[in-house]
N, C-alpha and C positions, 0 to 999 in steps of 0.2 A: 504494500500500500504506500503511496506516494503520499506526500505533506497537503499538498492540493487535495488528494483525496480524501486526504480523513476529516480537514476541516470544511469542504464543501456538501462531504456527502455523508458523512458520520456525524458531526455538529451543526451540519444543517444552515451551514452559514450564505448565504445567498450573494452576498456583495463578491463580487469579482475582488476589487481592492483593499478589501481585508483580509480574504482568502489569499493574496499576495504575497501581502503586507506580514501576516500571519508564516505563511511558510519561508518565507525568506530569515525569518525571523525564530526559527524552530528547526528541532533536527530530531531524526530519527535514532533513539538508541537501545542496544539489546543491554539488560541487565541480567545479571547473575540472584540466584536464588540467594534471599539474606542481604539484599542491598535496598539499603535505606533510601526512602526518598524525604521522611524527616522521622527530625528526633526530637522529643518532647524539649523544650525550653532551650530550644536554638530554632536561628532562624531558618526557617524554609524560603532560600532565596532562588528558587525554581518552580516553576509548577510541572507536574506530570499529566497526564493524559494516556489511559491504558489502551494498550490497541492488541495485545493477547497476552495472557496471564493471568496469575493470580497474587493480588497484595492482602495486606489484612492489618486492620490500623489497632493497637491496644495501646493500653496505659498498664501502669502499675498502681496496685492496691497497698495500703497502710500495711499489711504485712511483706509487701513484698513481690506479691504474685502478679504474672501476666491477667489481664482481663483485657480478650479481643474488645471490641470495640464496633467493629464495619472491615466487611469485607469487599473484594473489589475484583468483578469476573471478566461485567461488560465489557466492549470495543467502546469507546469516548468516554467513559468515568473519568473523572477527573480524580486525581490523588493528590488531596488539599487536606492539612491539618489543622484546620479551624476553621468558622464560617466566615469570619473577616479575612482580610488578606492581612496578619498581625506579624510582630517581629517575633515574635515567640512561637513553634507550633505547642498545640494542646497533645498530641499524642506521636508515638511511633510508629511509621508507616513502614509497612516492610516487603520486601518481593520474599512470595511463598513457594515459587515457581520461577524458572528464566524467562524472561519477560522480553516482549516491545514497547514502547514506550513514547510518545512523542515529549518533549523534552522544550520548553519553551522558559524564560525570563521572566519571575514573577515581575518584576520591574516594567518588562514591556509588555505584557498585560493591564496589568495597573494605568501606565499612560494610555494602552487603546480604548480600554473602558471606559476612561472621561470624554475620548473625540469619538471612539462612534455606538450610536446608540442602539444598535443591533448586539451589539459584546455586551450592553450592559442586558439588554431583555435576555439574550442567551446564562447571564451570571445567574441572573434572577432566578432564570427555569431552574440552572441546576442546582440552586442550592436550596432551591424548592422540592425538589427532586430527593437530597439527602434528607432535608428536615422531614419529609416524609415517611423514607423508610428509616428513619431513624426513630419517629414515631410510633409505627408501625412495629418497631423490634420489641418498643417497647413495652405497647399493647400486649404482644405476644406474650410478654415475660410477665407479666402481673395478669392476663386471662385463661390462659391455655396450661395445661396438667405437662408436665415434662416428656410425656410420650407423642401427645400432641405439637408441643414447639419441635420436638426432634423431625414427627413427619413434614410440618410447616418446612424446616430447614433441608429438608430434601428435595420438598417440591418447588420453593423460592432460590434454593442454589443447588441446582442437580449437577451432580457429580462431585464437588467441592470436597464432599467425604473422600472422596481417592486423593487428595492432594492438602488438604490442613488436618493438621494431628486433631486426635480427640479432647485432649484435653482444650484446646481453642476453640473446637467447637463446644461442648460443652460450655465454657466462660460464657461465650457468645449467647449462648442461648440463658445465661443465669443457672446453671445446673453444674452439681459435681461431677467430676468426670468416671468417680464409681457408679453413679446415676446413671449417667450415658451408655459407661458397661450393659449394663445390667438391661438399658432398653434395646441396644443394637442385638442383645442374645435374645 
């Protein structure tokens, strides 16, 4: 997939001149499994844009432990660690899998979102988009019985189970991961 292509025809960006502006300005890179695209209380001076792979964003809990966060399967998700563009990220973003990536300048994002107003409707969508299943996960985890979020997490991310350990899934869904045992048998 070509630069032109993923932001014409995966982001849905219409303007010829941003789509330019954009790729000239952007590069295509393969990452290795375990590479960070931010890390809690540094700056994320990059944005990503996944185009195959799998990432998965946690934090760390008062004792210590991983707690996933959001996972990240789709072609155009954006792999941003907070909903503002801040000096700090909120959490660590990780490649789960060897990944592609489209690879752009939070910085020159930043500046096209004030000159054109289609980047900022597109910002909007997508972090419209996160707040939703972020919502959504979290419904899940305060309505549904643990055998029930486990089938939810199958049918919302099919296959995911062959590629994040259980213990992250598990976290993810609010559940121990002897829990999880115990439903996958």
């Amino acid at each position: 997939m070509e630069l032109y292509d993923f932001y014409s025809n995966v982001l849905n960006i219409k303007n010829d001149t941003i789509v330019m502006e954009l790729s000239s300005l952007s590069k295509i890179k393969f990452v290795n499994k375990g590479f960070m695209v931010a890390e809690a209380e540094k700056p994320q001076t990059n944005l990503y844009f996944l185009i195959e792979g799998v990432f998965r964003g946690f934090f760390y809990d008062e004792k210590g432990s991983e707690i996933t966060d959001c996972l990240g399967f789709e072609c155009g998700q954006p792999l941003v660690s907070a909903f503002a563009f801040r000096e700090k990220s909120d959490i660590y973003i990780s490649a789960v899998t060897n990944a592609k990536v489209v690879e752009i300048k939070l910085s020159d994002i930043k500046d096209r979102i004030g000159k054109y107003k289609e980047l900022l409707t597109l910002y909007n969508e997508l972090l419209y988009k996160s707040l939703e299943s972020h919502w959504k996960l979290k419904e899940i985890r305060y309505r549904m019985s643990a055998i029930e979020r486990y089938n939810w997490f199958l049918e919302v991310y099919p296959n995911l189970n062959n590629y994040i350990r259980d213990k992250d899934i598990a976290s993810f869904l609010g559940m121990s991961p002897v829990t999880l045992c115990r439903i996958k048998k």
